[in-house]
C-alpha positions as CSV (number, residue, x, y, z in Angstrom):
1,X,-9.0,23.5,12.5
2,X,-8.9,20.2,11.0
3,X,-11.1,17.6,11.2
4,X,-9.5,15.2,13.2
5,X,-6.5,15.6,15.2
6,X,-3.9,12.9,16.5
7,X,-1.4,13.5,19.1
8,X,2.0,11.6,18.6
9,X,4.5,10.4,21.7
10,X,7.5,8.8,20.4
11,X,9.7,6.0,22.2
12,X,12.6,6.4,20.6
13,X,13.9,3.3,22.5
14,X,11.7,0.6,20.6
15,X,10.5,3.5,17.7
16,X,7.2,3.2,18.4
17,X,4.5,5.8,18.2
18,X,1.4,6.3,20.3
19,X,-1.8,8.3,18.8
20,X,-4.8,9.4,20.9
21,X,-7.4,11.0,18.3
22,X,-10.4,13.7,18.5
23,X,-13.1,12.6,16.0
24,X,-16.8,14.2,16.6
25,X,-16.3,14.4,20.1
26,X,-14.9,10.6,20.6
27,X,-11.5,9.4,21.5
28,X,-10.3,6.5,20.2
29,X,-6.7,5.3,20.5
30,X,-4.0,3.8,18.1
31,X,-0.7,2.0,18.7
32,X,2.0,1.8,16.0
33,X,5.2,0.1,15.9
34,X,8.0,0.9,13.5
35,X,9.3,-2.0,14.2
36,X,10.1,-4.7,11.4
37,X,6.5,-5.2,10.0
38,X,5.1,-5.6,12.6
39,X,2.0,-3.0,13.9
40,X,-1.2,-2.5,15.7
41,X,-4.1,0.1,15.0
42,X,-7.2,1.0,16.2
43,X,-10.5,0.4,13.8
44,X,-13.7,2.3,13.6
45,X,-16.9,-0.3,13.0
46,X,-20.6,0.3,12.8
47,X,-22.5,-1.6,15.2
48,X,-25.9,-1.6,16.7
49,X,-25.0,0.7,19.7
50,X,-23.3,2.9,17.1
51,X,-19.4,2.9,16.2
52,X,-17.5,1.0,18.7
53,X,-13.6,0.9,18.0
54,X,-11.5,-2.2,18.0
55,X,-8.0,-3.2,17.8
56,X,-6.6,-4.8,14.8
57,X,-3.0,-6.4,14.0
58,X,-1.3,-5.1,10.4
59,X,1.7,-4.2,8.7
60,X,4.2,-1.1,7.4
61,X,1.4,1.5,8.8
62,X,4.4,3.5,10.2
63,X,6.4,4.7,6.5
64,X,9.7,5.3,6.3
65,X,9.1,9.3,6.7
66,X,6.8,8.5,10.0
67,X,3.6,8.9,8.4
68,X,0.8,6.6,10.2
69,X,-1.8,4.9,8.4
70,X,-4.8,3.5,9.5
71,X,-8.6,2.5,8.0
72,X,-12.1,3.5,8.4
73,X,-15.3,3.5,8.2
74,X,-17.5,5.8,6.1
75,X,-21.2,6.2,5.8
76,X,-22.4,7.1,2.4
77,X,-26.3,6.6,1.9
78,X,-26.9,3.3,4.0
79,X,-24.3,1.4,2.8
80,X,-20.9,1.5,5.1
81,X,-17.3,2.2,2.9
82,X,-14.1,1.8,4.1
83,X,-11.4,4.0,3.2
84,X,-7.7,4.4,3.9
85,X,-6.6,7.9,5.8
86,X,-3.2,9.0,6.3
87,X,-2.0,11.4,8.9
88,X,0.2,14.2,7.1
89,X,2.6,15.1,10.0
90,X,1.9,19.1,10.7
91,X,4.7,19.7,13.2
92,X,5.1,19.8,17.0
93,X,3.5,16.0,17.1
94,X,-0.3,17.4,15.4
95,X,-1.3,15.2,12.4
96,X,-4.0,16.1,9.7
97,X,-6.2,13.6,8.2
98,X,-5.5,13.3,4.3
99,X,-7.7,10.7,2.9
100,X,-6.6,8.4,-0.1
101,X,-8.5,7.6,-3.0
102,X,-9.2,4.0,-3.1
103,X,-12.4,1.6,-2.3
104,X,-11.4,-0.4,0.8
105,X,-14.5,-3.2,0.2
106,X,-12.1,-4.4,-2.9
107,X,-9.1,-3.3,-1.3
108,X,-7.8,-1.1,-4.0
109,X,-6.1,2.0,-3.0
110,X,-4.9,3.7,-6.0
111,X,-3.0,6.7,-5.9
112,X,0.1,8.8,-7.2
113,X,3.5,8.2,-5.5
114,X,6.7,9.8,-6.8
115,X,4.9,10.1,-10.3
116,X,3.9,6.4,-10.7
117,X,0.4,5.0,-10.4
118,X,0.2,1.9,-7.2
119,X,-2.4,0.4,-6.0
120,X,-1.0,-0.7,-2.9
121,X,-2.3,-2.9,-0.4
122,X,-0.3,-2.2,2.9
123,X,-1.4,-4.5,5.5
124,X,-0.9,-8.3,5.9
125,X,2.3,-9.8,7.6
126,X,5.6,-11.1,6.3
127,X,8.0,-9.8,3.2
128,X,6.2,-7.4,0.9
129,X,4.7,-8.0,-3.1
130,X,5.7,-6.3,-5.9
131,X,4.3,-6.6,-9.2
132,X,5.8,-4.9,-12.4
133,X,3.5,-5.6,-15.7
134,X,4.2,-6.2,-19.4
135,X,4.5,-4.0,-22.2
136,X,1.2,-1.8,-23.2
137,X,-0.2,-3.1,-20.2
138,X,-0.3,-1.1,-16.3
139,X,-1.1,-1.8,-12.4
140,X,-4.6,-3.5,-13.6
141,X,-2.9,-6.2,-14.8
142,X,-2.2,-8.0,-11.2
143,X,-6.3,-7.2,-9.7
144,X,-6.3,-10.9,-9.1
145,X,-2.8,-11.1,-7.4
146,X,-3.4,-8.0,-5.6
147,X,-6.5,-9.0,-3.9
148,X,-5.1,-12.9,-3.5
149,X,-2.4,-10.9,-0.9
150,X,-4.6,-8.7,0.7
151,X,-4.6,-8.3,4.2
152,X,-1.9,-11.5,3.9
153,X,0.9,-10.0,3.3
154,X,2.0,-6.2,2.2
155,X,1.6,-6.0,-1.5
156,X,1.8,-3.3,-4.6
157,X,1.7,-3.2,-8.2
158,X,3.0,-0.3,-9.8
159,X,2.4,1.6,-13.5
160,X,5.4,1.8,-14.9
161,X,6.7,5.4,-16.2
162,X,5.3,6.0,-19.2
163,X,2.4,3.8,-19.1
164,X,-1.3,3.5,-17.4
165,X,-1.5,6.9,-15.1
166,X,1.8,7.2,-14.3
167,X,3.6,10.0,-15.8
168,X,6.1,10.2,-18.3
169,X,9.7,11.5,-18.7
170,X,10.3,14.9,-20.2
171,X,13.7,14.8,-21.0
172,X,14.6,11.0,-21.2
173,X,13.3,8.6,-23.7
174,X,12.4,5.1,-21.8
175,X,14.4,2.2,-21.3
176,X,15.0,-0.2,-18.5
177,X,17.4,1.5,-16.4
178,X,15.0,4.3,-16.4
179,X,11.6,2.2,-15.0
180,X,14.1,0.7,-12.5
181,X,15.3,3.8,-11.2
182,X,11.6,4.7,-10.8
183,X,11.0,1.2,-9.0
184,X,13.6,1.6,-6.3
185,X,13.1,5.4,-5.6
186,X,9.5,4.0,-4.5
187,X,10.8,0.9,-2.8
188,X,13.4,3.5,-0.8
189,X,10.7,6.1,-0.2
190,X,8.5,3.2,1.2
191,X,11.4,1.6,3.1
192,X,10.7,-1.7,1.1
193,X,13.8,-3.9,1.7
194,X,13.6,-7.8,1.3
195,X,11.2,-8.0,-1.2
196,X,9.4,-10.4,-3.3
197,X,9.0,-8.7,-7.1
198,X,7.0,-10.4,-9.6
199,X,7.2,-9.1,-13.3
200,X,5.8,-10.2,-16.5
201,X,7.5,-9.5,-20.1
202,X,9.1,-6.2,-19.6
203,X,8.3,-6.3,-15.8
204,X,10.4,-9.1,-15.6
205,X,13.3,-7.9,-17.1
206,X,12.6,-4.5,-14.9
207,X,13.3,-7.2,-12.0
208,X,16.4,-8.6,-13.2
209,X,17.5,-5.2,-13.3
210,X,16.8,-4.4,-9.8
211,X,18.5,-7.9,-8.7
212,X,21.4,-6.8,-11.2
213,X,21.7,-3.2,-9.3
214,X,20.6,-4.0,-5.4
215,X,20.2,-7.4,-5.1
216,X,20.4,-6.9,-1.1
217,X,16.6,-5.5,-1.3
218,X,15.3,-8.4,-3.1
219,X,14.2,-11.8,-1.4
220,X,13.4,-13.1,-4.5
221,X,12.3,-12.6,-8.5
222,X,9.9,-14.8,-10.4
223,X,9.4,-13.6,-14.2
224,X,7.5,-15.0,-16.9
225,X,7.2,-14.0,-20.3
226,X,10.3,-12.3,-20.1
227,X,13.5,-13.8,-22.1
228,X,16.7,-13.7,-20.6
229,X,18.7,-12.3,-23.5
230,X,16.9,-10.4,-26.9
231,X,19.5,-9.3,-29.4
232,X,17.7,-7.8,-32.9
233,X,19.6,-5.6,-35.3
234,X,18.7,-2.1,-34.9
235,X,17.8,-1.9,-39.0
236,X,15.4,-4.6,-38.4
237,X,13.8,-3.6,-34.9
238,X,13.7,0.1,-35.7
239,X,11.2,0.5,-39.2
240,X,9.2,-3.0,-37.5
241,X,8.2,-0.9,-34.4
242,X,7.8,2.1,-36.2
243,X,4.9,0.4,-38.7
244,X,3.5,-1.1,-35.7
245,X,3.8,0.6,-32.2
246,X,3.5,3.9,-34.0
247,X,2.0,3.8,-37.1
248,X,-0.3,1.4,-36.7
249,X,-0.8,1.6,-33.3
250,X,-2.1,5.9,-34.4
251,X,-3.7,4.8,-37.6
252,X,-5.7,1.6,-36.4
253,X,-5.5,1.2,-32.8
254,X,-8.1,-1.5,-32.9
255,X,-6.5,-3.3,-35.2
256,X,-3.0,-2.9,-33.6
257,X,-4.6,-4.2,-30.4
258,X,-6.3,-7.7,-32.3
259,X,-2.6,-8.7,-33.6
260,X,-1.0,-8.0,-29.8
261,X,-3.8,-9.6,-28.0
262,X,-4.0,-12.7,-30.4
263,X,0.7,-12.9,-30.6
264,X,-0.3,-13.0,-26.9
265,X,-2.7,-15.8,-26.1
266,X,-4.8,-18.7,-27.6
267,X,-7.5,-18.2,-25.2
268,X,-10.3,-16.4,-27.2
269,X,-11.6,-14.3,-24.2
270,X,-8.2,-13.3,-22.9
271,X,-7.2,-12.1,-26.1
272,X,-10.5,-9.4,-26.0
273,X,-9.3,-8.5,-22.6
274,X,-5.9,-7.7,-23.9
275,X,-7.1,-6.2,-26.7
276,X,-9.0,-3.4,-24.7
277,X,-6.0,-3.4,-22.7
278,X,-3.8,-2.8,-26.1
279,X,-5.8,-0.5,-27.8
280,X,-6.2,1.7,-24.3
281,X,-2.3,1.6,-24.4
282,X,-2.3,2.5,-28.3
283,X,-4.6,5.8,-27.6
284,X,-2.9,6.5,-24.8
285,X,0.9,5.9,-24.3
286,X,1.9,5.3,-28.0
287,X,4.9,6.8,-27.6
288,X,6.3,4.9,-24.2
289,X,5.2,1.7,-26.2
290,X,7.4,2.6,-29.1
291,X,10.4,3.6,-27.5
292,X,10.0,0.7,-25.2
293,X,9.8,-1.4,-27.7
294,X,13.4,-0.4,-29.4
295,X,14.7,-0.5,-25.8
296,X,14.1,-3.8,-25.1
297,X,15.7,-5.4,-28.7
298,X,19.0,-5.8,-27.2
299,X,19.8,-6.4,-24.0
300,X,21.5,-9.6,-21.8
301,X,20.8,-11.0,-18.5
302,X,22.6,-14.2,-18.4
303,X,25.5,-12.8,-16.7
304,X,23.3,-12.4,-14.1
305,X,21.4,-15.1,-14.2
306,X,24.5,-17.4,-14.3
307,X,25.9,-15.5,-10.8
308,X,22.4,-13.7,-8.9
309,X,22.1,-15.3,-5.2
310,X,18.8,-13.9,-5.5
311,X,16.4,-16.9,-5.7
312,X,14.7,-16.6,-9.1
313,X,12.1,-18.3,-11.0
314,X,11.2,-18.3,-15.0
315,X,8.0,-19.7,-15.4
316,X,8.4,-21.3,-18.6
317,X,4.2,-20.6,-20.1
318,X,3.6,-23.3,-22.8
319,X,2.6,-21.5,-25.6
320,X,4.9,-18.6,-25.3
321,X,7.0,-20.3,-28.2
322,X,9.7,-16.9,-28.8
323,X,10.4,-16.8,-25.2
324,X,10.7,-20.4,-24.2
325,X,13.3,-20.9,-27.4
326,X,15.3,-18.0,-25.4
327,X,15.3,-19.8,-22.2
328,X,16.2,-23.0,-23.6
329,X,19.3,-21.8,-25.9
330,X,20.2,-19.7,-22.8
331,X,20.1,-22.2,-20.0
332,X,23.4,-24.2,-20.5
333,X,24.8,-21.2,-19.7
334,X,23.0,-20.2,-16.2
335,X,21.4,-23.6,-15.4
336,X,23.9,-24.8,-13.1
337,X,23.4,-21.8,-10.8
338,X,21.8,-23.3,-7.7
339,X,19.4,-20.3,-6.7
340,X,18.2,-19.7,-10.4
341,X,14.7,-22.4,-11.0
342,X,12.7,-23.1,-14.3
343,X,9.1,-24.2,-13.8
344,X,6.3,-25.0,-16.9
345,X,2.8,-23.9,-16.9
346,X,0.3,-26.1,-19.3
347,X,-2.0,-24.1,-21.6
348,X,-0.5,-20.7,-20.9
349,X,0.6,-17.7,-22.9
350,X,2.9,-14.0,-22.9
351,X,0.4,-13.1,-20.0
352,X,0.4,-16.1,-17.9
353,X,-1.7,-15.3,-15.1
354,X,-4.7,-14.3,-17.3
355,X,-4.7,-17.1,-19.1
356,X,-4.1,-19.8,-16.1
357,X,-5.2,-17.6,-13.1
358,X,-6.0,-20.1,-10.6
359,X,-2.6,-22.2,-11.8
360,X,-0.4,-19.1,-11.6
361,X,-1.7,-18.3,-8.2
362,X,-0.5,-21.6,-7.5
363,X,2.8,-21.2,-8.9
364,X,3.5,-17.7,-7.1
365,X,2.8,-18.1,-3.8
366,X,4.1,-21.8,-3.5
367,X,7.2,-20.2,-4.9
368,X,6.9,-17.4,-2.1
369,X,5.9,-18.9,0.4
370,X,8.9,-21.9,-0.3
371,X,11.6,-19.1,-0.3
372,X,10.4,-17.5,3.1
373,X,10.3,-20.9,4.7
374,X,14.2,-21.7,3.6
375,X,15.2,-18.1,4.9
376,X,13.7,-19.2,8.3
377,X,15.7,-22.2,8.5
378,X,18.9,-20.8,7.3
C-alpha cells in the first residue's frame, strides 16, 4: 500500500477538488481549485509541538490532466528540506505520492517533461513565465529570473530539444519549427495559455515563432539578442559552422568556448561563465549546436513583427553590435506597429541578463508587469 493516500471529491459545478490525506497516522486536508490560477493547499511545517499543517494560497496546482500538487517538508539529518510531491491519479479517486526531484529551499524543481528539461516553479499568482535560452546554452541560464518569480508568479524555463538534459530528435535534424513544436506541446500539456515568454538569441526567435503560430496563447514576448531577420548564403554559413561548431568545437572545446564567450560579452567574468557554459555545450550537444547553427542563417520575422498584436519588446543590449545593425535596418519596416517596443540596455552584451542582471531584472518585469496592468484596464 502506498505511503500516503489522498481521497479526491470533485465539484464538477466550480471544478474544484477536495483531498483528505493519511500520512503516519495524521490527517491533514487540502483544497484545490481548478479554477483560473487561482488555488489553495495545505502545508506541512515543523514546529516545536511537532508538525502542525497550515493553509497556504498558490497557483496551477491542479494540471490540466487533474494531477494535484502540493509541498512538504522533509527531515534529513537536522536540517528540514522541502520538496515538491505530486499525486499520480490511481483510479476510483486514490492518488499515490510521486515525489519530484528538485530542492525546494532554492526553489528549483528540475525534472523531465515530454522529453525536455524545466525547472519549473509552479506557484505565485497572475500570468505564467516562460523562459527559452540562447544557443549552446540550457534552463540554467534564467537561475536569477527563475528565483526573481518565485512564489510571485508561475514561472519555467525550459532546455530546448537538443541541448542541456533534454533529449534529442532521432529522426529530425533541428530547426526552429521543431523547438517550437516542443514548446507548445508542454505549454498545452501544462494548460499554459496567456503567457509571458522571454527568450534570448535563439530563444527569442523560438518566441516569435510561437506568436507567429498561436499568438492567442501569448500575453506577451520580450527578446533580446535575437535579430529579427538573418539571411547568409548557405556556401558561406555551411563550411563557417562546420570549422567551428563542429570541428573546433570536437577538436578544442576549450578553445571554441574562449571565442563564443568573448563574441559574447566584454565583461571579463561573464565571458568565463559562458565559456564553461560553451565548452559543456561543445562536449555535450555538438551536434544540436551545429545544425542549429545552419538553421538559424536564414530566416525572417518582420512580417510578423510589422502585423503581431502580441505586445513585444526587443531589448536593444549596447554592445551587441551584429544584432542591433539588424534591428535598426529592420525597423522602418515594423516600427510603426503600435504593440511592437524597442528599449536599450547600457553596458550589455548577446547575454544580457548576465552581464546587467540587476538592470534586466528591471527591464522584464517593468515590461510584465506594464502589459498585465493595460490588459486590466482594457
Amino acid at each position: 500500500m502506498a505511503r500516503s493516500l489522498a481521497f479526491g471529491v470533485w465539484s464538477l459545478g466550480r471544478g474544484g477538488v477536495v483531498c483528505v490525506g493519511l500520512r503516519d497516522n495524521q490527517i491533514f486536508p487540502g483544497t484545490w481549485c481548478m479554477e483560473g490560477n487561482g488555488s489553495v493547499g495545505c502545508e506541512m511545517r515543523p514546529s516545536r509541538k511537532g508538525i502542525v499543517f497550515h493553509m497556504f494560497p498558490g497557483t496551477w496546482c491542479v494540471e490540466r490532466n487533474g494531477m494535484p500538487y502540493f509541498p512538504r517538508y522533509l527531515v534529513g539529518g537536522r536540517k528540514w528540506h522541502r520538496e515538491a510531491v505530486h499525486l499520480v491519479p490511481l483510479g476510483n479517486g486514490l492518488y499515490n505520492e510521486h515525489s519530484l526531484r528538485g530542492d525546494w529551499w532554492d526553489g528549483e524543481m528540475a525534472k523531465k517533461q515530454q522529453g525536455l528539461d524545466v525547472d519549473l516553479r509552479p506557484f505565485g499568482q497572475g500570468r505564467p513565465v516562460l523562459f527559452l535560452h540562447g544557443l549552446g546554452l540550457d534552463r540554467r541560464q534564467w537561475q536569477q529570473e527563475m528565483k526573481f518569480y518565485e512564489g510571485k508568479r508561475p514561472a519555467a524555463a525550459l532546455s530546448l530539444p537538443g541541448q542541456g538534459a533534454s533529449e534529442r530528435p532521432t529522426t529530425e535534424r533541428l530547426g526552429i519549427g521543431l523547438l517550437a513544436d516542443a514548446v507548445l506541446r508542454w505549454m498545452e500539456a501544462r494548460a499554459w495559455s496567456s503567457v509571458h515568454v522571454v527568450g534570448c538569441s535563439l530563444g527569442g526567435l523560438v518566441a516569435w515563432e510561437l506568436s507567429q503560430r498561436q499568438p492567442q496563447r501569448l500575453a506577451s514576448v520580450l527578446t533580446f539578442g535575437s535579430a529579427p531577420k538573418l539571411s547568409y548564403p548557405p556556401l558561406l554559413v555551411q563550411p563557417s559552422a562546420w570549422l567551428l561548431d563542429w570541428w573546433l568545437a570536437g577538436r578544442h572545446p576549450q578553445k571554441y568556448a574562449a571565442i563564443a564567450a568573448k563574441g559574447s560579452t566584454k565583461d571579463a567574468e561573464v565571458q568565463e561563465q559562458l565559456q564553461a557554459a560553451f565548452q559543456e555545450a561543445a562536449s555535450q550537444w555538438r551536434q544540436s549546436v551545429y545544425e542549429l547553427r545552419l538553421a538559424i542563417s536564414q530566416y525572417d520575422y518582420v512580417p510578423l513583427l510589422q502585423t503581431t498584436t502580441v505586445p513585444t519588446l526587443l531589448v536593444r543590449a549596447q554592445h551587441d553590435t551584429a544584432v542591433n545593425k539588424v534591428i535598426d535596418k529592420t525597423r522602418q519596416r515594423w516600427g510603426s506597429n503600435k504593440r511592437v517596443y524597442v528599449t536599450k540596455m547600457d553596458q550589455a552584451g548577446h547575454v544580457a541578463n548576465w552581464d546587467r542582471p540587476e538592470a534586466f531584472l528591471a527591464v522584464m518585469s517593468h515590461w510584465i508587469n506594464e502589459v498585465d496592468r493595460q490588459d486590466e484596464e482594457s
